[in-house]
DRENTOR-861679 format. One record per residue (C-alpha): residue number from 1; residue in one letter; z, x, y negated. Coordinates in steps of 0.25 Angstrom, whole numbers, plus 5000, padded with zeros to 4 digits. Each point is the difference from the previous one (the first is absolute). Example, Ala and Ser with C-alpha at 12.3 -4.5 7.8 and 13.67 -1.06 7.14 Angstrom:
// residues 2
R|1|A|5031|5049|5018
R|2|S|4998|5006|4986
***
This chain:
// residues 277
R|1|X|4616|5303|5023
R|2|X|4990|5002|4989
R|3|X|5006|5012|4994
R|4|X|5001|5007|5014
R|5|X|4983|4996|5003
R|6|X|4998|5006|4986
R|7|X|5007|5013|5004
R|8|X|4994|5001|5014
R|9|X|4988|4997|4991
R|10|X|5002|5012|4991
R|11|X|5004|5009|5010
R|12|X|4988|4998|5007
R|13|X|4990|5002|4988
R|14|X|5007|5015|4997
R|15|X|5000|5003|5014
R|16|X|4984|5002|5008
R|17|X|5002|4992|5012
R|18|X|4989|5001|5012
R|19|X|4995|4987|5008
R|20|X|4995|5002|5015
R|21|X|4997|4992|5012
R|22|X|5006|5009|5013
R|23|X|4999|4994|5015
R|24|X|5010|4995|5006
R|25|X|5005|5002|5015
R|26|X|5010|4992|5009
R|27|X|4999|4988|4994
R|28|X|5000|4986|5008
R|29|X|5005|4988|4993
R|30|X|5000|4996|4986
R|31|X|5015|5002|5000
R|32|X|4996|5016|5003
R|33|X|4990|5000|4988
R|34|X|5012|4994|4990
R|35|X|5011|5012|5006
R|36|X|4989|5011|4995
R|37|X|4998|4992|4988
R|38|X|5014|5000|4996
R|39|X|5003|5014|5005
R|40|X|4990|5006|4990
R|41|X|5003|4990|4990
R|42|X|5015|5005|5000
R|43|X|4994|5016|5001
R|44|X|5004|5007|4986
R|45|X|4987|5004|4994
R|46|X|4993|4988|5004
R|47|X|4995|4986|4991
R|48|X|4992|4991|5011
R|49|X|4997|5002|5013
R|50|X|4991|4986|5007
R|51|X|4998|4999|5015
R|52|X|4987|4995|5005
R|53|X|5003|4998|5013
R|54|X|4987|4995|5006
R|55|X|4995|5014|4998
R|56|X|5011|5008|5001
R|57|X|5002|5005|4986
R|58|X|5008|5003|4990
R|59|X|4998|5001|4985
R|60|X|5010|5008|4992
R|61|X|5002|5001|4985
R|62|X|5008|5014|4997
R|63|X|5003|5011|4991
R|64|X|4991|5012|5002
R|65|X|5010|5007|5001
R|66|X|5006|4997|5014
R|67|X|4995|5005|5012
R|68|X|4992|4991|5010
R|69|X|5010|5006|5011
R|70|X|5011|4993|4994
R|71|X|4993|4987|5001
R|72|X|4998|5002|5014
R|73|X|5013|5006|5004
R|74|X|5006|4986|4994
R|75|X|4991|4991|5009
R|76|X|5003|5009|5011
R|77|X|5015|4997|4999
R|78|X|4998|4985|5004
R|79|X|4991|5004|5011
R|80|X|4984|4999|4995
R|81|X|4992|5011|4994
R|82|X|4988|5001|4989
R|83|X|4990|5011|5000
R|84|X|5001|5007|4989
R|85|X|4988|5011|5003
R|86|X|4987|4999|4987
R|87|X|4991|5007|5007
R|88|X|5000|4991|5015
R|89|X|5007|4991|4998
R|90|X|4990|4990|5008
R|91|X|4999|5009|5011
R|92|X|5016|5003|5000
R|93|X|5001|4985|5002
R|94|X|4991|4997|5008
R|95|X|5006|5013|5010
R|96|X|5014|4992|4998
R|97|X|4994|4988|5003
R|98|X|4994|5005|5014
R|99|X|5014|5007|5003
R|100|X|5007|4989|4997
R|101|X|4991|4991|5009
R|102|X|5001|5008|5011
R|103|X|5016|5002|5000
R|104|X|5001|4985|5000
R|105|X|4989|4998|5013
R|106|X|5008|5010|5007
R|107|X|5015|4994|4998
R|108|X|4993|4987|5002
R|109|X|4995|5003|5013
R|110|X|5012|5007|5007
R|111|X|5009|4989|4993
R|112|X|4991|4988|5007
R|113|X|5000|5009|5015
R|114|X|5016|5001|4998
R|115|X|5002|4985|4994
R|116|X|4991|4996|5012
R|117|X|5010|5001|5012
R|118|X|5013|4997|4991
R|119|X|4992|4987|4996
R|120|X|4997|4995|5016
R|121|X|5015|5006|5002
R|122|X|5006|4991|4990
R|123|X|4991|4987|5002
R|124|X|5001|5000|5015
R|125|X|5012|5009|5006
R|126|X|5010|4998|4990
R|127|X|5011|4998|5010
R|128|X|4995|5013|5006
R|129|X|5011|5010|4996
R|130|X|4994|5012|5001
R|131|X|4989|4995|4991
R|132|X|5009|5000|4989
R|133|X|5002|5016|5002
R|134|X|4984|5001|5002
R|135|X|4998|4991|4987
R|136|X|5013|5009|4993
R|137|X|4990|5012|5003
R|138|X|4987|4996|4997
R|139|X|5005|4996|4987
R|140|X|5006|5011|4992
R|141|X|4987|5007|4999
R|142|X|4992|4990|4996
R|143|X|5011|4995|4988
R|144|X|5003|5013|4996
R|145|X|4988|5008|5003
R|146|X|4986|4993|4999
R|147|X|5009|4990|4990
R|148|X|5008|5010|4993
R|149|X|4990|4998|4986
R|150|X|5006|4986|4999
R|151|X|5014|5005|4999
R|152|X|4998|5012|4993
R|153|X|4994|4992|4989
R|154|X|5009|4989|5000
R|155|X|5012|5009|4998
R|156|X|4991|5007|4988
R|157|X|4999|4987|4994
R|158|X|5015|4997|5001
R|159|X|5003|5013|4992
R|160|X|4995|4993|4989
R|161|X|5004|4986|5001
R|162|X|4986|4995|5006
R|163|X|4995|4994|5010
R|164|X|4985|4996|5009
R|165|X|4995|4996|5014
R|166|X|5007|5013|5005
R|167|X|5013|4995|4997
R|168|X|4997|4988|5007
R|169|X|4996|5007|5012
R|170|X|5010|5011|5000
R|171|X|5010|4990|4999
R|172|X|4995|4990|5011
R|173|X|4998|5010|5008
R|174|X|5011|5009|5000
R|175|X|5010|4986|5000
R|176|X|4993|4996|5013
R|177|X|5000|5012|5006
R|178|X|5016|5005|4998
R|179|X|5003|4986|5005
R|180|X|4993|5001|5014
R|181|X|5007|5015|5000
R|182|X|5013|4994|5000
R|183|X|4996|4989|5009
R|184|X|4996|5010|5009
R|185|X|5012|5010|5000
R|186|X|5011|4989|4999
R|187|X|4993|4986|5006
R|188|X|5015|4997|5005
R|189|X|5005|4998|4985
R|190|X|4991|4987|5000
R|191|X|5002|4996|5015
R|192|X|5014|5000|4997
R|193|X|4996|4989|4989
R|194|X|4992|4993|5009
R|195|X|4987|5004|4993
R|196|X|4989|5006|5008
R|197|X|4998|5015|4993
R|198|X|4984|4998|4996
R|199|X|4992|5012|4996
R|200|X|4988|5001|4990
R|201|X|4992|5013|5001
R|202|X|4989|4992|5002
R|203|X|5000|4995|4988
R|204|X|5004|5011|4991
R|205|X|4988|5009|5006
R|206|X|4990|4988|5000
R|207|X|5003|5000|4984
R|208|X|4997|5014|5000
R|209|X|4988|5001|5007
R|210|X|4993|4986|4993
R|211|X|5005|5005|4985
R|212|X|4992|5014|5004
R|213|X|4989|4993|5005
R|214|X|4999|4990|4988
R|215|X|5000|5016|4993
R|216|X|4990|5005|5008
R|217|X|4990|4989|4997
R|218|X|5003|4999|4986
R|219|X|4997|5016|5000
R|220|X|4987|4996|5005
R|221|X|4996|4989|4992
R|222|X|5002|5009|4988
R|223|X|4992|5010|5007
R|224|X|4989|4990|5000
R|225|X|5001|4995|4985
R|226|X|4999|5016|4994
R|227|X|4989|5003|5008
R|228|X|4993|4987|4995
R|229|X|5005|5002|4986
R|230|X|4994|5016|5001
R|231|X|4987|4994|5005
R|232|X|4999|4991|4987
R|233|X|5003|5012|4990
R|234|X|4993|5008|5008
R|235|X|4987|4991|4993
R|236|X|5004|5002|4985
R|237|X|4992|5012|4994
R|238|X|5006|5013|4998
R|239|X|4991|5002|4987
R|240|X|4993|4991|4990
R|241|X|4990|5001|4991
R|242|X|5003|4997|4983
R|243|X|4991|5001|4987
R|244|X|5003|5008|4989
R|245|X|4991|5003|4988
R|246|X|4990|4995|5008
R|247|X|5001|5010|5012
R|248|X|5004|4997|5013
R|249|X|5013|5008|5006
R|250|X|5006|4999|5012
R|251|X|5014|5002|5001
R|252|X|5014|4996|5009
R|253|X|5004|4985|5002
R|254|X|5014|5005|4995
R|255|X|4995|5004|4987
R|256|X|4993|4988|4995
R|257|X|5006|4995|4987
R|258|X|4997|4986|4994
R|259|X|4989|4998|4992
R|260|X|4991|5008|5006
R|261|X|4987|4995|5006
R|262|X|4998|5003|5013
R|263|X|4986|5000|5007
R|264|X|4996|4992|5014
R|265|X|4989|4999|5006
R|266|X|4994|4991|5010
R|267|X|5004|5003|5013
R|268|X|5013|5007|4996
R|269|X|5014|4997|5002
R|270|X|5009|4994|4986
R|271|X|5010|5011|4999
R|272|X|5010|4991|4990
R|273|X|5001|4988|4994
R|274|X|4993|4996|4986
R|275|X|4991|4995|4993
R|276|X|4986|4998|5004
R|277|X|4988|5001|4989
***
C-alpha cells in the first residue's frame, strides 16, 4: 500500500496538475454529493475531487492536461452537471439556478392540480369503479411527465451501481402504481381469492407531488442563502492600500502577498486579516 502512495506520489510530482472549485448543479441529498465525488474520483486524469454540498461545489484536483468537459461529461452520466464556464461562471449559475427553479414550480403545480382529484378519488370514492379509470388517467402524466426527473435519474444512477432519494421514489412509485394498474385491469384475479382488488394511485402521486414540493422549497431556501452570502462579499473591498519603501500603492485584494503592510484608515473597511501596529 505504501509503495502504491509513493508512486501515485511520484507521478503526481512529474506531472502539473491544476486545482479548481466548479458549481455544482442537480444536487439534493448528501448521497447525490458522494455519487459526483466518486464519479470524478474514478475519472482518469483526476487525483481529489471534495464535494461541499452546502454550497454546491466541487473542488477538483487534476492533470492540466485534461479538458474541463471531460469532467463534466462524467458527472453528466449519473444525472448532475458542473459549470465549467471561467469567465461567468457566477452568472451561468445563478441562470441554471433560476431555470431550474422555475421547471420544478411548474411540474410542482400541474402535479398538485392532477394529484388533487385522484386523492378525493381514492380517499372517499374508492368503491367508485370508474374512479379507478379517472385516477389510471390522471396519473400517468404526472409519474412520467412532471416526475420523469426522478426516474431518469434513478436509472442513471443504477448504470453505475448507485443509488439516492430518486431510487427511493422511482421505486415506490412506479411499485405502487403497476400494482393499482393490474388491479384495475384484472380486479377478478383477487375477487376470485376473496381479496378486495385495492388501488393506490393516490399514494404514488401524492409522493410525487410532496418530494417535488419538498425540491421546490429547498430550491428556494438556497435562493435565500446566496443572495445573503452575495450581500456579505458584496462588503469586502475590491482594493487595499499597502506600504512599500515608504510610499502608499494601491493595488488588488488578490494580489496581496504576506508580509506586506497594508495601510487603513479610520473610518475604512479591514480588507484582510493581520496584524494590527
Amino acid at each position: 500500500m505504501e509503495a502504491i502512495n509513493i508512486a501515485e506520489n511520484t507521478l503526481k510530482e512529474h506531472k502539473k496538475t491544476l486545482k479548481k472549485s466548479f458549481p455544482v448543479t442537480g444536487m439534493t441529498c448528501a448521497v447525490c454529493a458522494s455519487s459526483v465525488e466518486s464519479m470524478l474520483q474514478n475519472t482518469e486524469g483526476v487525483y481529489g475531487a471534495n464535494v461541499n454540498f452546502a454550497n454546491s461545489t466541487v473542488l477538483v484536483e487534476y492533470e492540466d492536461t485534461l479538458n474541463p468537459e471531460e469532467l463534466q461529461n462524467a458527472v453528466r452520466q449519473i444525472g448532475y452537471d458542473i459549470v465549467v464556464d471561467t469567465e461567468n461562471r457566477t452568472e451561468v449559475q445563478e441562470e441554471l439556478s433560476k431555470k431550474h427553479y422555475e421547471t420544478i414550480k411548474k411540474r410542482t403545480m400541474w402535479s398538485a392540480i392532477l394529484t388533487l382529484p385522484i386523492f378525493v378519488l381514492g380517499m372517499f370514492f374508492m368503491d367508485w369503479v370508474t374512479g379507478r379509470w379517472i385516477s389510471l388517467v390522471l396519473a400517468v402524466p404526472i409519474l412520467f411527465w412532471f416526475g420523469r426527473s426522478f426516474f431518469v435519474n434513478a436509472l442513471k444512477q443504477a448504470k453505475f451501481g448507485k443509488a439516492n432519494m430518486d431510487t427511493l421514489v422511482a421505486l415506490s412509485t412506479s411499485i405502487a402504481f403497476l400494482f393499482s394498474v393490474f388491479n384495475t385491469f384484472f380486479p377478478e384475479f383477487w375477487l376470485s381469492k376473496g381479496m378486495e382488488p385495492h388501488v393506490y394511485y393516490e399514494a404514488a402521486t401524492v409522493i410525487i407531488t410532496f418530494i417535488s414540493l419538498g425540491k421546490l422549497l429547498e430550491e428556494k431556501a438556497k435562493s435565500n442563502t446566496s443572495s445573503a452570502i452575495k450581500k456579505l462579499i458584496g462588503l469586502q473591498p475590491n482594493t487595499l492600500k499597502v506600504l512599500e519603501n515608504g510610499e502608499e500603492r494601491e493595488i488588488p485584494i488578490s494580489s496581496v502577498k504576506a508580509d506586506q503592510t497594508i495601510l487603513v484608515r479610520p473610518g475604512e473597511k479591514i480588507p484582510v486579516d493581520g496584524i494590527v501596529s
